[in-house]
C-alpha positions in Angstrom: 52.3 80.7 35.7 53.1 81.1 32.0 50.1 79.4 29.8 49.9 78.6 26.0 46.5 79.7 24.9 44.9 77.9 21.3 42.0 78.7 19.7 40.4 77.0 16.9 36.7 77.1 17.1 35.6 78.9 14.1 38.0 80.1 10.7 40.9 82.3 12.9 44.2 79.9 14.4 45.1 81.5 16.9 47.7 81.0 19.7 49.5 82.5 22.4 51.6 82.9 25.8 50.4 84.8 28.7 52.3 85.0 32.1 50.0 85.5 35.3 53.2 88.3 36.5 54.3 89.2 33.4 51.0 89.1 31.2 51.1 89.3 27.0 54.6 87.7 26.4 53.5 86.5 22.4 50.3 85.9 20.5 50.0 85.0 16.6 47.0 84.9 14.5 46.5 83.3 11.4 43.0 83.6 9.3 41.8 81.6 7.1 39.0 84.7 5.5 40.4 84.7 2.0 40.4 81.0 1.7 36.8 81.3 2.4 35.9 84.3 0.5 35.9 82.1 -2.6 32.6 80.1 -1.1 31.0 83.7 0.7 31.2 82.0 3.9 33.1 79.8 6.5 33.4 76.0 5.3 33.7 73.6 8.4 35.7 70.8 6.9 38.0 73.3 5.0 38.7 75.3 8.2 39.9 72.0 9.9 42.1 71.3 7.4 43.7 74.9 7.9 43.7 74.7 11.6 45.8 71.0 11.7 48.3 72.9 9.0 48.9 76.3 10.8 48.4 75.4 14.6 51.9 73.5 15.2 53.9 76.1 13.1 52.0 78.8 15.0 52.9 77.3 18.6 56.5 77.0 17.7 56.3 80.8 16.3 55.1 82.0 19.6 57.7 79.9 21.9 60.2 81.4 19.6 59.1 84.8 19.8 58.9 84.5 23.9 62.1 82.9 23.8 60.4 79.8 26.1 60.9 76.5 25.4 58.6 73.3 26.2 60.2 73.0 30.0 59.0 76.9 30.6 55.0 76.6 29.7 53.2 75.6 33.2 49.8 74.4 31.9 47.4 74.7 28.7 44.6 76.1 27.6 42.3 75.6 24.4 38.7 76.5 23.2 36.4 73.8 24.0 33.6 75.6 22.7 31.0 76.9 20.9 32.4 76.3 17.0 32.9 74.3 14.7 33.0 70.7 16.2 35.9 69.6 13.9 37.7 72.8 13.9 37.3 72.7 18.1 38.7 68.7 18.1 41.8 70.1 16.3 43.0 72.2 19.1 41.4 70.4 21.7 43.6 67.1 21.0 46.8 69.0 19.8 46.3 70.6 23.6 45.6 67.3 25.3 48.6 66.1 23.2 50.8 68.7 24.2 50.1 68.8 27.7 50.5 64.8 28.2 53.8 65.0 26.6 55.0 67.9 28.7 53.4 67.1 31.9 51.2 69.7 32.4 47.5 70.1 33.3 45.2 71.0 31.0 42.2 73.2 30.3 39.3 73.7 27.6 37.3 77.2 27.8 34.3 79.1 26.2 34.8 80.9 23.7 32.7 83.5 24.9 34.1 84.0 27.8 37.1 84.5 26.0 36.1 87.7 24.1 33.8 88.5 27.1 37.1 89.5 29.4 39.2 90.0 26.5 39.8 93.8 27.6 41.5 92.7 30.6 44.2 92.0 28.8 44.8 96.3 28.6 46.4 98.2 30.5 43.5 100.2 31.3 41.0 97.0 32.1 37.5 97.8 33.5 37.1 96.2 36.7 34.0 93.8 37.9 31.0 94.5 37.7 30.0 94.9 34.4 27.7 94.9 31.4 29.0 92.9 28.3 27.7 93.5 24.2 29.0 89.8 23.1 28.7 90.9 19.2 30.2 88.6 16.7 29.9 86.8 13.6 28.1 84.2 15.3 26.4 85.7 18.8 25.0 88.9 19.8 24.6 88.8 23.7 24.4 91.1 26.8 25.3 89.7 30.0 25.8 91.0 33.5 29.2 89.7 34.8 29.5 90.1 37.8 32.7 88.1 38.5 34.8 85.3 36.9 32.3 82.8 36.3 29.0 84.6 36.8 27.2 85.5 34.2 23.9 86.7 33.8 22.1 86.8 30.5 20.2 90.0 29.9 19.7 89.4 26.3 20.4 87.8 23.3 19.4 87.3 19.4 16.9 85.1 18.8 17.8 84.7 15.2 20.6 85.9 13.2 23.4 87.5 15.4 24.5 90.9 14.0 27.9 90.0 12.2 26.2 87.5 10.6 23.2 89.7 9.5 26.4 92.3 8.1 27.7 88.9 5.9 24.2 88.3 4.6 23.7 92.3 3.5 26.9 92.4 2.2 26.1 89.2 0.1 22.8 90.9 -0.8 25.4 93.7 -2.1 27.6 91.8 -3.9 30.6 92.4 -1.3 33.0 90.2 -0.3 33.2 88.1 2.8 33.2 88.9 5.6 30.4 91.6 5.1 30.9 93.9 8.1 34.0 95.9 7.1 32.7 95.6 3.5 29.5 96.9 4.4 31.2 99.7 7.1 33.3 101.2 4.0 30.5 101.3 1.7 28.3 102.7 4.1 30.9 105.3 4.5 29.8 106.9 1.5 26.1 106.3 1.8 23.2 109.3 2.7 22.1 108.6 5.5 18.7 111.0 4.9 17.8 108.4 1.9 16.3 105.5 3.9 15.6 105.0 7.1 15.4 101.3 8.1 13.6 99.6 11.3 15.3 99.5 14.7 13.9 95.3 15.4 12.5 95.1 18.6 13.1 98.4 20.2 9.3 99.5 19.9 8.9 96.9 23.2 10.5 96.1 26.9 13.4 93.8 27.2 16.9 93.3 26.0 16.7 90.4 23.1 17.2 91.1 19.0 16.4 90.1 15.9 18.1 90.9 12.9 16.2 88.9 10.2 13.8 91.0 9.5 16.4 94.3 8.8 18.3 91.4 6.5 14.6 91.1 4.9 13.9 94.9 5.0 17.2 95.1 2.9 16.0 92.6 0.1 13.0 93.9 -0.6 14.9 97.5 -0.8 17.2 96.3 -3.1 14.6 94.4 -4.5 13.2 97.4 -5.6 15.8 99.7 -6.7 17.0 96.2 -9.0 13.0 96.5 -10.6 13.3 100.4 -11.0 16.8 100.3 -12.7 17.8 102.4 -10.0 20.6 100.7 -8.4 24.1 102.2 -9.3 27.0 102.7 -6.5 25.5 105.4 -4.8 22.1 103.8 -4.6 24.1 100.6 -3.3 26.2 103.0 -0.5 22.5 104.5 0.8 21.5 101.4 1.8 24.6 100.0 3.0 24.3 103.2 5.8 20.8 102.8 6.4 21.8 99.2 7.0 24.5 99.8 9.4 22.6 102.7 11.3 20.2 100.2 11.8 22.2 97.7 13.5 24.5 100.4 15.7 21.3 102.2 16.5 19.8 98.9 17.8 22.7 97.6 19.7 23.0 101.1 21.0 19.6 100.9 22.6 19.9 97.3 23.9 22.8 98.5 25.5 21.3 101.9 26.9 18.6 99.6 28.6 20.6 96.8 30.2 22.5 99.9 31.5 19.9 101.0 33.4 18.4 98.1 34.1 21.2 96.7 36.0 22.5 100.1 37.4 25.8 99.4 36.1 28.5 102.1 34.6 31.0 100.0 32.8 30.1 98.1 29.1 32.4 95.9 28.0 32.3 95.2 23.8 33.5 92.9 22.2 33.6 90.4 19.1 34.5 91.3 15.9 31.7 94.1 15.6 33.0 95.6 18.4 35.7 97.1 15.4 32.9 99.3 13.8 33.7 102.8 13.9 30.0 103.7 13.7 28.6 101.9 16.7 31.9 103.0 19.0 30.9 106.4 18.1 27.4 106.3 19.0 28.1 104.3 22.4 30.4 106.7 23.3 28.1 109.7 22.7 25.8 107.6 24.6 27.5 106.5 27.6 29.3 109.9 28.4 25.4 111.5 28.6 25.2 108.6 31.4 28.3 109.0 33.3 29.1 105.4 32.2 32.5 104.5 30.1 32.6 101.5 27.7 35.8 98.8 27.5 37.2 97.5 24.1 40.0 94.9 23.5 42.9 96.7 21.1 42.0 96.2 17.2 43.7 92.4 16.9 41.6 91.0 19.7 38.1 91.9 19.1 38.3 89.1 16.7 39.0 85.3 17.4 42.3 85.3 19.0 44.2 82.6 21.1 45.4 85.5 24.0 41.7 85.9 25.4 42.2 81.9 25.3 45.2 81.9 27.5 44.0 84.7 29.5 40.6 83.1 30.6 42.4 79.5 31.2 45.1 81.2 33.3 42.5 82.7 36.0 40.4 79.6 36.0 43.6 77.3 36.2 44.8 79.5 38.9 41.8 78.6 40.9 42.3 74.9 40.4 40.5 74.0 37.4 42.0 71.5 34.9 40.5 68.8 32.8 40.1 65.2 34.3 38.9 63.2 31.8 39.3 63.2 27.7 39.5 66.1 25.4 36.0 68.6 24.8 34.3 69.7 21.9 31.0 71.7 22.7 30.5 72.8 19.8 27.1 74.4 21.8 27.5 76.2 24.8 25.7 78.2 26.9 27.8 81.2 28.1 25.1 81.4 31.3 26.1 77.7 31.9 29.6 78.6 33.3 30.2 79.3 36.7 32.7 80.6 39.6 35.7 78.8 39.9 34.9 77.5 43.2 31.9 76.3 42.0 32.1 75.1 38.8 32.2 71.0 37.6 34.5 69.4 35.9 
């Protein structure tokens, strides 16, 4: 069953083709970050704009590139959700639209599912059970998966996730958007003897974060070196590192814990801080003192991508999923809301 996967939800249009015997046969990207480094953040109405723009070139570039035409694609498959609502209504009715024309069923997704089993889509693809570190721009999450469809939430932020607490320090910086590689390179030239910055809730039990306070821990800091006359580049790169430890050393932890909690030898990571050097680094040092091995999604899809989109839809459409009724746009979603195939409700 070959499936063309779309995914819209947030400021990335992405789109591509994957073949249940064959796998990856094409995937294109197209993001919209400097259009929205201008404002220092994602604007909703802008990135709907983009997405009706770039999403019908984009499907024709991938059909071209697998050399498929519209008679070839056997059902598809779009984000449904969590996002942007308008950006999510884009490629939810140009899918609908598509698939009524062709005459093929049809299928909205999670997101977060979507970059949770994105690594299957390697050759080396860690196998179920599993813990996933969900860490984006806009979620930081661990879950047990167990299985297509069941999910069990460990943990999760309950207030800014950690790529969005990176954009706000590298705003507090004065670096561009998005923060996290800005902040990474900085960081890269930062002492990390300088400062040491709080680990947020690792001084109790359980698996949830918070990152608001480290974002307020880095204000007052600069805050500080701004009032002293202190803060040239070097100052700047310090607390960049002390920043990023911060955050890897945190995640690191969470992840150590839901480890043993749930017994588990595999960790899955992914979303677009699943890229930092740092906190790959530090889980790997981690995991190998456990006997456990962690998963990652090649560069281009720990980031919003329309592959993990076509590569979710094809398992669940292979179990006999399809939408029913109208188009969805969730743009909230509860990841532990999914479930099985052979269980879940259209």
């Amino acid at each position: 069953m070959r499936v063309l996967g779309i995914e819209t939800s947030c400021d990335e249009t992405g789109v591509a083709i994957y073949d249940t015997d064959q796998g990856l046969l094409a995937d294109a990207l197209y993001s919209q970050i400097a259009m929205h480094a201008e404002f220092g953040g994602v604007v909703p109405e802008l990135a709907s704009r983009d997405h009706t723009r770039k999403l019908l070139p984009l499907i024709q570039q991938v059909m071209d590139e697998a050399q498929l035409k519209a008679a070839d694609i056997d059902a598809i498959t779009y984000t449904a959700g969590p996002g942007l609502v308008g950006a999510l209504m884009v490629g939810a009715s140009t899918a609908h639209g598509l698939a009524k024309a062709w005459g093929v069923p049809v299928l909205g997704v999670h997101h977060m599912e979507g970059h949770l089993l994105a690594p299957m889509l390697e050759d080396d693809a860690p196998e179920f059970p599993f813990v996933a570190l969900l860490v984006s721009g806009g979620h930081t999450q661990l879950v047990a998966v167990r299985g297509l469809g069941e999910y069990e939430l460990l943990g999760e932020s309950v207030d800014d996730a950690a790529g969005e607490a990176f954009d706000k320090a590298a705003k507090m910086l004065e670096l561009p958007y998005p923060g996290g590689p800005q902040v990474a390179k900085l960081a890269e030239q930062g002492d990390p003897k300088r400062y040491r910055f709080p680990r947020p809730m690792t001084d109790r039990p359980g698996l949830d974060f918070s990152f608001s306070g480290l974002k307020t821990h880095t204000m007052v800091t600069l805050k500080k070196a701004r009032a002293a006359d202190d803060l040239d580049e070097q100052h700047c790169a310090d607390i960049a590192r002390a920043f990023e430890e911060a955050v890897v050393d945190t995640l690191v932890i969470k992840c150590r814990r839901a480890l043993d909690q749930t017994g588990l030898k595999r960790l899955v990571v992914a979303g677009g801080v699943s890229a930092n050097t740092r906190l790959r680094e530090r889980l790997s040092h981690e995991l190998t003192k456990r006997n456990a091995r962690a998963y990652y999604p090649r560069g281009r899809f720990c980031t919003d991508n329309g592959a993990m989109i076509a590569y979710v839809g094809a398992q669940r459409l292979n179990a006999g999923e399809q939408d029913t009724g109208p188009m969805k746009a969730v743009p909230r979603w509860p990841l532990d809301s999914l479930a099985a195939p052979s269980t879940a409700q259209d």
